[in-house]
C-alpha positions in Angstrom: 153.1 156.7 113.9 150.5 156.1 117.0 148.7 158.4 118.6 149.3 159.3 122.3 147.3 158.1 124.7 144.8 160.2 126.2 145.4 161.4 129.5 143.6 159.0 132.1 141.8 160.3 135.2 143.6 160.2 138.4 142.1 158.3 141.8 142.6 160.2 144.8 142.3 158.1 148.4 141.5 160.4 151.3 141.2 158.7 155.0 140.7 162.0 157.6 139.7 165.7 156.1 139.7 164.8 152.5 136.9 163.0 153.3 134.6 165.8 153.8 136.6 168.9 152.8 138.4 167.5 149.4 139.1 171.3 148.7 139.1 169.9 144.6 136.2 168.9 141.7 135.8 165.1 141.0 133.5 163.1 139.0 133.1 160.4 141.4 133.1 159.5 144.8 133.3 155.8 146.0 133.9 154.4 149.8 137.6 152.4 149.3 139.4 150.5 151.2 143.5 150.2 151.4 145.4 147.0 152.5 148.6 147.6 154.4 148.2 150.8 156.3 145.7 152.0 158.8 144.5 155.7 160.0 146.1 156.9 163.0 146.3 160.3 165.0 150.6 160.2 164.7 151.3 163.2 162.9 151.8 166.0 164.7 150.7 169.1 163.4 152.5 172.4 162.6 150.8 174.1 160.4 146.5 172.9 159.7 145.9 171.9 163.2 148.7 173.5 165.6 151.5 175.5 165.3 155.7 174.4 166.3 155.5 176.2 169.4 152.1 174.3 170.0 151.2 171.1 168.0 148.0 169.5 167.5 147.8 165.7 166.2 146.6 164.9 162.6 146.0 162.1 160.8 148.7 160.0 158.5 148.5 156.2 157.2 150.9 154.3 158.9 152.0 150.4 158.3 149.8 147.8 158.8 145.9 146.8 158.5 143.1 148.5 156.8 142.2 151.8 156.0 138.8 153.0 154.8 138.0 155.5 153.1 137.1 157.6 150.1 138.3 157.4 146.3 137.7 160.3 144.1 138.0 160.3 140.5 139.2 163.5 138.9 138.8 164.2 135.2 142.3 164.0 133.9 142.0 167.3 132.8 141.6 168.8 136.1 144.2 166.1 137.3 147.6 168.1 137.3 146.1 171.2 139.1 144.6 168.3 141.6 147.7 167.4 142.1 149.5 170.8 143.0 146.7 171.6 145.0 147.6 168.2 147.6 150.9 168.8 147.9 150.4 172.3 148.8 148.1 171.1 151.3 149.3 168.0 152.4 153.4 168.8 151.8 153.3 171.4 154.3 156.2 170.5 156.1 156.9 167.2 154.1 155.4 164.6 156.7 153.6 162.8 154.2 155.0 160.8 151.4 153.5 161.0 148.4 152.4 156.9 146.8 150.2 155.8 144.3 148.8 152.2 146.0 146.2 149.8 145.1 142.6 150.2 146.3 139.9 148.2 146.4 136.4 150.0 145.7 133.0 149.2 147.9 132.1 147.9 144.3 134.7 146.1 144.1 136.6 147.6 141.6 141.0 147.8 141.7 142.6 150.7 141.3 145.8 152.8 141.8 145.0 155.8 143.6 147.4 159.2 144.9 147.6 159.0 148.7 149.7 160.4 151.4 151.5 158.2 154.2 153.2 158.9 157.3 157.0 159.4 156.9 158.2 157.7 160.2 161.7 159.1 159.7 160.1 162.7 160.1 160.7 165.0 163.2 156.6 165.3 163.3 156.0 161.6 163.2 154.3 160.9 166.8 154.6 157.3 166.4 151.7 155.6 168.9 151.2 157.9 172.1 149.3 157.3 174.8 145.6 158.2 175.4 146.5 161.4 177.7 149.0 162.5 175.5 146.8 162.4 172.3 143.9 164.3 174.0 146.3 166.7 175.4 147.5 167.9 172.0 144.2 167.3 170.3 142.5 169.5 172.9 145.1 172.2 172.6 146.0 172.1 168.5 144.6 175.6 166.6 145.8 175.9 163.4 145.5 178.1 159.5 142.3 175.1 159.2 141.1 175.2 162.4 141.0 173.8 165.8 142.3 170.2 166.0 138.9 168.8 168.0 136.7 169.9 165.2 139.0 167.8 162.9 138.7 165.0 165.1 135.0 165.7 165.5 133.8 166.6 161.8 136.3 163.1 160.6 134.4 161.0 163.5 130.7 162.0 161.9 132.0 161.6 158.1 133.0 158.4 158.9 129.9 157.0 160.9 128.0 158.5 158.3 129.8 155.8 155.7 129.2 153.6 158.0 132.8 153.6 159.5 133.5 153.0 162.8 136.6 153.6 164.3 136.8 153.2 167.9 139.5 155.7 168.7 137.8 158.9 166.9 134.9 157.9 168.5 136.3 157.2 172.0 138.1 161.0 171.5 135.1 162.7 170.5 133.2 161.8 173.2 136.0 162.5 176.0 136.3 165.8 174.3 132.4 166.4 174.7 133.1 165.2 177.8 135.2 168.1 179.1 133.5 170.7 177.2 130.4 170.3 178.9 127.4 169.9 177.0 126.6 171.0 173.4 124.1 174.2 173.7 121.5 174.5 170.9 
């Protein structure tokens, strides 16, 4: 008779607030990047960033191009209550689907890591909106995490802080800034 084999650790890939509020312990943090989908503001949001009555705009991985990001390693031990812990947060209201999909590591490592993509057949998928329409419900999103410009704001400086630029989040940021007024302090 063979023994089991042990347990492996389990590679999360987180692409907006994951990034910098993981909300679980890991062992190892590495930029990633993921082939096939890319990070886009087409979720709206009914429950983190907005409410049914008045939706903000998350996040989601949606088909096509590149997506960087963040891998975290979590000791299998820990990997179970990991995983109850994401879809509590990130199966909300379903909009995600849950995939394990192959990364590629800054170090060049492979691996399969836990992720969550858009569902496009779901009543919150925004699909590609317009510029207006995306800083309309980004300015007006308040949620159980928060208001939905800080999570466009805090995900913009994670990611230039990697090194990641992405164009959009930037381009928000600073048209949000721009309406605000300037920062005081």
């Amino acid at each position: 008779m063979t023994a089991p084999l042990p347990p492996e650790d389990l590679w999360v890939f987180g692409y907006g607030s994951l990034i910098w509020r993981p909300g679980f312990a890991f062992v190892e943090r590495a930029g990633a990047r993921l082939h096939g989908y890319h990070r886009a503001l087409c979720i709206y949001s009914h429950v983190h960033r907005g409410t049914p009555e008045v939706p903000g705009l998350v996040l989601g991985l949606d088909r096509g191009g590149i997506c960087r990001g963040v891998a975290f390693r979590v000791a299998a031990e820990q990997a179970e209550e990991t995983i109850d812990y994401l879809r509590a947060r990130e199966q909300a209201t379903s909009v995600y689907l849950e995939r394990r999909l192959a990364l590629r590591l800054d170090d060049g490592r492979r691996l399969n890591a836990l992720t969550y993509i858009a569902d496009r057949n779901h009543e919150q998928y925004a699909g590609r909106l317009p510029e207006e329409a995306v800083l309309a419900l980004v300015r007006q999103g308040k949620g159980v995490s928060g208001e939905n410009p800080d999570y466009v704001r805090r995900t913009h400086e994670h990611l230039h802080e990697m090194g990641i630029h992405d164009p959009l989040l930037a381009h928000l940021v600073a048209e949000i800034d721009r309406a605000s007024g300037p920062a005081i302090g």
